[in-house]
Residue, then its C-alpha position, 0 to 999 in steps of 0.5 A: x489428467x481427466x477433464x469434466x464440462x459444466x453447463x454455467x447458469x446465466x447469472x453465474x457470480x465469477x470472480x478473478x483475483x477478487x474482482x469481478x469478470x465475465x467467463x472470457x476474461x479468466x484466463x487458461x492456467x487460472x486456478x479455478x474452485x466451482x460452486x455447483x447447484x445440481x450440474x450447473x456452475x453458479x459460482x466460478x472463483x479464479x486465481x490468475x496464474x499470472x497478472x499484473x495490476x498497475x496504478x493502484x495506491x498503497x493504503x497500508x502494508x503489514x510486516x506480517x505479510x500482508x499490503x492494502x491497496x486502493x485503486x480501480x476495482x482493488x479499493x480496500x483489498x488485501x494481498x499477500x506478499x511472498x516472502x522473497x517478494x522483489x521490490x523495486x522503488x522509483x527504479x532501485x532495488x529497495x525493501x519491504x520497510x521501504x513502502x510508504x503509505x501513498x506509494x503508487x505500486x505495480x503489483x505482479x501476482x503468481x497465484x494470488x500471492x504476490x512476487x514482485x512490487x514496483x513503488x513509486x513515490x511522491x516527493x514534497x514539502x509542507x510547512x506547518x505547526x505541529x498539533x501533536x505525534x504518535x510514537x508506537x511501535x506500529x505506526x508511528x505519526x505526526x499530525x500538523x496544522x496548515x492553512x486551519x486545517x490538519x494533517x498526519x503523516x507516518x513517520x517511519x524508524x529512519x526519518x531525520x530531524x533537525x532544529x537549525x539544522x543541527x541534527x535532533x530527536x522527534x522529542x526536541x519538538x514543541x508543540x506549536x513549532x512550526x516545521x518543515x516536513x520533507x514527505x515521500x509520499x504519506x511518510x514524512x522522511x525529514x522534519x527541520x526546524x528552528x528554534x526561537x530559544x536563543 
């Protein structure tokens, strides 16, 4: 194909995958859109052919094909997922309802859109007083008490129950019972409890 140079502006505004970089960062292969004034090139817009971001926190992954991230220079940014995305979570092969708000996530981009997620997650448990739950079909939670302060967490379609580890249902729950919450990441994943009815 045919190549054309441009003479760059000092103070040009360049972009890569949305962040900012300086014109020896972008990489050969980037798919570039130049903003010209005249001749020279006053905005320079690159999507990596490739690239990996690591350690970046997942702030809220959508069905419709979208994640939000927080960490570095990412915080707030959103990225699209490929539909055949690969997904690996704490070295399994998992799925896209498998993401928790919280997870820690590598995340391979091809062209800006994004190939293959690699999540980690936190695993831990708190005690306290449930103060209230949501229950939606977009983003179900509970919200607790401990300690005077307050918390909420999601709660995704597969988290289990338990009152005196009997199997149970999220509406078992009085307010005011005093749980234990099994949390991966920001997704609670068991709720056990025990009843003073007797």
């Amino acid at each position: 194909g045919k190549t054309k140079s441009y003479s760059v502006y000092d103070d040009a505004e360049i972009t890569a995958d949305g962040a900012a970089v300086n014109i020896n960062q972008l990489t050969k292969g980037a798919y570039v859109t130049l903003e010209l004034a005249g001749d020279e090139v006053v905005k320079i817009t690159a999507i990596q052919e490739s690239k990996t971001i690591k350690n970046l926190t997942l702030a809220s992954i959508n069905l419709n094909g979208t994640l939000t991230v927080e960490g570095s220079n990412y915080d707030g940014q959103e990225f699209i997922y490929a539909d055949d995305v690969k997904i690996t979570k704490n070295g399994n092969y998992s799925d896209i309802a498998s993401l928790y708000r919280g997870d820690t996530v590598s995340l391979t981009l091809e062209y800006g859109i994004v190939k293959q997620i690699a999540a980690t997650s936190k695993v831990k448990t708190v005690t306290g007083i449930i103060k209230s739950y949501t229950v939606s079909s977009t983003n179900p939670t509970i919200t607790i008490k401990k300690d005077g302060e307050e918390f909420t967490y999601d709660l995704p379609y597969d988290a289990e129950y338990t009152i005196n580890g009997e199997k149970a249902k999220l509406a078992d729950f009085d307010m005011g019972s005093t749980v234990t919450l099994t949390i991966e990441s920001d997704a609670v994943k068991k709720i056990a409890g025990q009843s003073t009815q007797g």
